[in-house]
Each structure stands twice: as structure tokens, then as C-alpha cells.
C-alpha positions in Angstrom: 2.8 -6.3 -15.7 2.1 -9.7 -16.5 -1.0 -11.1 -17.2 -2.6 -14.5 -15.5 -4.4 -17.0 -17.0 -5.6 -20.0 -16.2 -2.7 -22.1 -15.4 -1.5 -18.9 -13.9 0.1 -20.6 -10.4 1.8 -23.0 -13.1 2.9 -20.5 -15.5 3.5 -17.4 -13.1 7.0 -15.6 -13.3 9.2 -17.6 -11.3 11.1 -15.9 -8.3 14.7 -15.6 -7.5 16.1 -19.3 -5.4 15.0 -19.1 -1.6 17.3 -17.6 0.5 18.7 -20.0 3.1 16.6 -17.5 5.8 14.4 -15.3 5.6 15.1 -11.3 6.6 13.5 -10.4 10.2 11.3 -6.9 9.2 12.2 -5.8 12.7 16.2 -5.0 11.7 14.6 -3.0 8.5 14.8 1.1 9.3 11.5 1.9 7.2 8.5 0.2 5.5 10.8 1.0 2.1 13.6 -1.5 2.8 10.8 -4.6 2.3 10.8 -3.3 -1.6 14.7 -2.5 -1.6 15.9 -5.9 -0.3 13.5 -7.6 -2.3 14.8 -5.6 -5.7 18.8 -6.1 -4.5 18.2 -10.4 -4.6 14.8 -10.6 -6.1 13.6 -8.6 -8.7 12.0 -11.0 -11.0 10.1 -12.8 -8.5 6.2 -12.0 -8.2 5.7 -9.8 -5.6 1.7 -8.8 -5.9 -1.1 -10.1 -7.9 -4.6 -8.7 -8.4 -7.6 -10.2 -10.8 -5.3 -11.4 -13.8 -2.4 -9.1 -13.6 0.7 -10.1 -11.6 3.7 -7.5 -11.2 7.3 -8.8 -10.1 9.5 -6.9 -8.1 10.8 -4.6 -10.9 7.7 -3.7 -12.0 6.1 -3.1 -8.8 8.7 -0.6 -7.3 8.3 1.2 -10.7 5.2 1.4 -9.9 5.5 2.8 -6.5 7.6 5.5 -7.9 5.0 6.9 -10.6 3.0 7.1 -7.4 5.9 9.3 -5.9 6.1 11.4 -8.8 2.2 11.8 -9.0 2.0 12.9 -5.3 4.9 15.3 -5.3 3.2 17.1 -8.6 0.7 17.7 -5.6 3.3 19.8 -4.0 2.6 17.4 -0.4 5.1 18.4 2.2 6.4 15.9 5.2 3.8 14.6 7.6 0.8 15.5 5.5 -1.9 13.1 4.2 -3.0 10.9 1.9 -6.0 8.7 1.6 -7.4 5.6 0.3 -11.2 4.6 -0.2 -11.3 1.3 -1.7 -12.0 -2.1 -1.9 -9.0 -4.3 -2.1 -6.8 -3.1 -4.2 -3.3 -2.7 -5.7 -3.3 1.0 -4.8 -3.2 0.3 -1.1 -0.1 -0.8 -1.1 1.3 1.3 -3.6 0.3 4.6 -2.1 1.3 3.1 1.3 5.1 2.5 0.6 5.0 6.0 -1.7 3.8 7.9 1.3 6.7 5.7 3.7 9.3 7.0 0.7 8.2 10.7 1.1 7.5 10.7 5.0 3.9 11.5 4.4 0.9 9.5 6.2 -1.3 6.9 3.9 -4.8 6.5 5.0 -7.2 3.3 4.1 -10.7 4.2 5.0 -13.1 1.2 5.5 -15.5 1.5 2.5 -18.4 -0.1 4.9 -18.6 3.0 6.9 -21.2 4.7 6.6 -21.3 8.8 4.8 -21.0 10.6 8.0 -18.2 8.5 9.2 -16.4 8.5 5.9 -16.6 12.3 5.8 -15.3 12.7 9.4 -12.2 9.7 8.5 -11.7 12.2 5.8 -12.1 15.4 7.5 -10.0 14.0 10.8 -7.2 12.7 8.6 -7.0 15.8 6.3 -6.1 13.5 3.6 -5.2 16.2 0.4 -5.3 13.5 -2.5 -8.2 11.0 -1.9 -7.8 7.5 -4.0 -11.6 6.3 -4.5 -12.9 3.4 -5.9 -15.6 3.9 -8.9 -18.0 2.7 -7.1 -18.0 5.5 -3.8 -17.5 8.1 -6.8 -21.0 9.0 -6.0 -20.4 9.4 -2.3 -18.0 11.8 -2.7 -19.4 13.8 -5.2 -21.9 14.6 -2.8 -19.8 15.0 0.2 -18.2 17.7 -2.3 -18.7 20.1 0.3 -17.9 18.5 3.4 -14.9 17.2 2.3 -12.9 20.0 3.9 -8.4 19.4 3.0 -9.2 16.8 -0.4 -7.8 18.8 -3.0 -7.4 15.8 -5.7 -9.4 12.7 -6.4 -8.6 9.9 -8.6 -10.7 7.2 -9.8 -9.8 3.8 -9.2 -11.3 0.7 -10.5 -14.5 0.2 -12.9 -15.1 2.0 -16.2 -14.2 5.6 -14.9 -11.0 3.8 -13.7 -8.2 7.3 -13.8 -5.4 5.8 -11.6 -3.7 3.4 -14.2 -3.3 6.2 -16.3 -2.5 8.7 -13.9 0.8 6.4 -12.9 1.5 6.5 -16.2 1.9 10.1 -16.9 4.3 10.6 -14.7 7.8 9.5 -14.2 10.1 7.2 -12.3 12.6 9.7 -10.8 15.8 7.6 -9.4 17.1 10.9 -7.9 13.9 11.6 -6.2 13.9 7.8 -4.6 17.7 8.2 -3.8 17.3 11.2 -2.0 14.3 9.8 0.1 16.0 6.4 1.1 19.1 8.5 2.3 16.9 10.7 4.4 14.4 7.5 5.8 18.3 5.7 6.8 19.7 8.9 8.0 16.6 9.7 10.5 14.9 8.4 13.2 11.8 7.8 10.6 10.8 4.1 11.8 9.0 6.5 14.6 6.8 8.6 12.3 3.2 7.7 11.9 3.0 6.1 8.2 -0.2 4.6 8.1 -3.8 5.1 9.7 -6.7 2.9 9.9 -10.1 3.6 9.9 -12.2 0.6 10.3 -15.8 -0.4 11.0 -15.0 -3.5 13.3 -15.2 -2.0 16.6 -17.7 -2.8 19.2 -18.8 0.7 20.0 -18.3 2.4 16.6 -15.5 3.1 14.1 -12.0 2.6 15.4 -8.9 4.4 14.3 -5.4 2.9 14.7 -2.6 5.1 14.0 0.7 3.2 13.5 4.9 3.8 12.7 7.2 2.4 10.7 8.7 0.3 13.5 5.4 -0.8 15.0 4.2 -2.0 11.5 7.2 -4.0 11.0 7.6 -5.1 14.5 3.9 -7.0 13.7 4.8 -8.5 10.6 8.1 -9.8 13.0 6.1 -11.0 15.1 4.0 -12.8 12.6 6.3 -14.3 11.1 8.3 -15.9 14.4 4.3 -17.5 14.2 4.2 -18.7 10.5 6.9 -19.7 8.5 7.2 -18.2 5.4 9.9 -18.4 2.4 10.6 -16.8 -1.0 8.2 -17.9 -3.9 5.3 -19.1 -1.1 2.0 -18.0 -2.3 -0.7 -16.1 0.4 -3.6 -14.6 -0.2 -5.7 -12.2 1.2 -9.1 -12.2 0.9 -10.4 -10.0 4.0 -10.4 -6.0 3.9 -7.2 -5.0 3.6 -7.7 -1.9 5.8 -8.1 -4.3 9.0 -4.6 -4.4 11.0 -4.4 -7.5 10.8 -4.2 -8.1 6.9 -2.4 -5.2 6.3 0.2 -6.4 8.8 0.0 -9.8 6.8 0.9 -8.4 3.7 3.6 -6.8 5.0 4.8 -10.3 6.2 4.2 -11.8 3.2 6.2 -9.2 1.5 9.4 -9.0 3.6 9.6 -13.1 3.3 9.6 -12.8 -0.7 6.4 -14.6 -1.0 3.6 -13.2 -3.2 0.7 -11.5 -2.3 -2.6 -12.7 -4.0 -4.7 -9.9 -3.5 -8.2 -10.8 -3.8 -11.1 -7.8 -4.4 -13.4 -8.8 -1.6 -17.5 -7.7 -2.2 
């Protein structure tokens, strides 16, 4: 992790030289391969930054490992769920390509919802391990009850902050990603359901959007046939994350090589 300060864009770790082309997501077989090119050419280069911390390529796939490790002491089998209730946050994406490494389904909740419709995202997902930001703590503590599959909740963000730590204790298993990668290249995972979205921007209510491994990257394609993007560019994203549309712009920014500013909207 490496911290930012003020002359942070001057100072930042500098990323790998551009490749003479970017990589199309659309030939990659899972969400993983974004992280596995980007480690094979560029490592060093900043991949995400949040507040004033910034983690290169190394340090965020370590990252996304712990993550591995910390669900699988869950005992989560394929196709179950996870679930995220958050404001922007570094944990999106890193549950996200953990749950597209173990062929589970990550689930980003809008935090604008209102109770009832967070306990039914909750309920209809049958998310097992909720991440919540401190600041919905109280929401579900309360929903205790209603919550009907959560079986783990950690804390992320604020004073009661649990999810730093909780990567922490646990380890990065190379034979635990191996084995996943050869199953993900070996299967006809880009059709699986990785990611669902619960959002508060529809005209008649909540929506839900339920998408694959090949749709996501197909999008972030598609974006970027629209907007040109190269290694070492600098985006960021200052809307919800949990709209389809950023979250397929992340995904763009990430399969270019250019880094992700993440910016905790209020």
C-alpha cells in the first residue's frame, strides 16, 4: 500500500511503459484475467486508489487473495452469495474479482435504499457474508432478524472499521488461486452470473441487474471501442459504484492499465 500525499499524481508509483495497444476485455475468459494480464506486464503500476492510499498491481491481487482465503474460511460453495453494503469503496472490487476467482456471485446493494428494500436485496440474494459500511452497522443490527441467509458481517470503513484487519489474518494461498484460474479457463464460466445489482435509480422502484462474466466484459469492450484509454491514464469515479454504468467503467479502466481513482461519494 502506498500512501498519497499531496503531490500524489506527481509522485504516484509509476506504471510499467504503455503497451503499443491496449487488450480488448471481450477476448479475456473471466473477470480474473483483467488482474492476471495486468500482473504478467504490469505489476508495479497503480492499479486503484482510495482517500490517500494507492495499491499497484502486486499489492492489489494480494489483496484480492486474502479476500479468497477469508471467504473460503466461510466454507462458500460454487454459485452462492456474497454481498456488499457500501459507499464507494476498495472492497467492491475486491470482493468482486474474489467471488469471479471462486465462481461465487458478488452483490453491491445501493446504500440509498431504503430498510425494507435493503432487507429484501439481502433476503432475495441470499448473500451469506454481508460487507457493511460502519455507518449502515445500525441498519443491520436491527434487521438482525430479517436478515434470513447472512451468516457473517464485517465492518468496513469508520472507527469500527474490521475488514482491513480481517484481510490480514488470513493468507495469500497461490495453490488456492492456481487451482481457480485453471478451473475459470477450463469452463464455460464467462456465462455464470458474477455480479448483481441492486440499485435505487429506477423509475418505478428498485431495479436489479444480474450480469456474467462475458456480458460484464463485453460492456467494458464496448466502452472502450468509445473512449480511448492507455496504461498509466488516470480516471476517476466519483458516482456510486453499484450503478452499471461505473462499475462497467472500472472494469474498462482496469483492463486498459489505467488507474482507478475511487472517490467515496456522500
Amino acid at each position: 500500500m502506498l500512501a498519497r500525499g499531496p503531490n500524489w499524481e506527481q509522485n504516484r508509483c509509476m506504471p510499467a511503459p504503455q503497451s503499443p495497444e491496449t487488450r480488448d476485455p471481450v477476448e479475456f475468459h473471466w473477470l480474473g484475467d483483467i488482474v492476471r494480464l495486468n500482473l504478467d506486464d504490469n505489476a508495479r503500476g497503480a492499479a486503484l486508489a482510495y482517500r490517500d492510499e494507492e495499491w499497484n498491481w502486486t499489492q492489489f491481487d494480494s489483496r484480492v487473495r486474502k479476500c479468497v482465503t477469508g471467504i473460503r474460511s466461510e466454507r462458500l460453495q460454487r454459485g452462492e452469495r456474497i454481498a456488499v453494503l457500501a459507499r464507494n469503496h476498495p472492497v467492491h472490487l475486491e470482493s468482486l474479482f474474489a467471488a469471479s476467482n471462486m465462481g461465487l456471485i458478488c452483490t453491491w446493494v445501493d446504500w440509498r435504499l431504503d430498510r425494507a428494500h435493503v432487507v429484501r436485496a439481502l433476503n432475495e440474494a441470499e448473500a451469506r457474508i454481508l460487507f457493511v459500511g460502519d455507518e449502515f452497522m445500525d441498519l443491520v443490527e436491527d434487521s438482525g432478524l430479517e436478515l434470513t441467509s447472512v451468516i457473517s458481517t464485517i465492518t468496513v470503513g469508520g472507527r469500527e472499521d474490521e475488514y482491513d484487519e480481517w484481510l490480514e489474518t488470513h493468507e495469500t494461498h497461490e495453490g488456492v488461486m492456481r487451482a481457480a484460474r485453471e478451473v475459470a479457463t477450463s469452463s464455460n464460466r464467462m456465462d455464470e452470473p458474477v455480479l448483481r445489482l441492486y440499485s435505487s435509480l429506477g423509475k418505478k422502484g428498485p431495479t436489479r441487474g444480474e450480469y456474467t462474466h462475458r456480458a460484464l466484459l463485453a460492456s467494458a469492450s464496448e466502452l472502450l471501442r468509445r473512449k480511448a484509454l492507455v496504461r498509466g491514464d488516470v480516471e476517476a469515479v466519483e458516482g456510486p459504484i453499484i450503478v452499471h454504468e461505473a462499475a462497467v467503467r472500472v472494469l474498462a479502466n482496469m483492463s486498459a492499465g489505467a488507474v482507478t481513482v475511487l472517490v467515496r461519494e456522500e
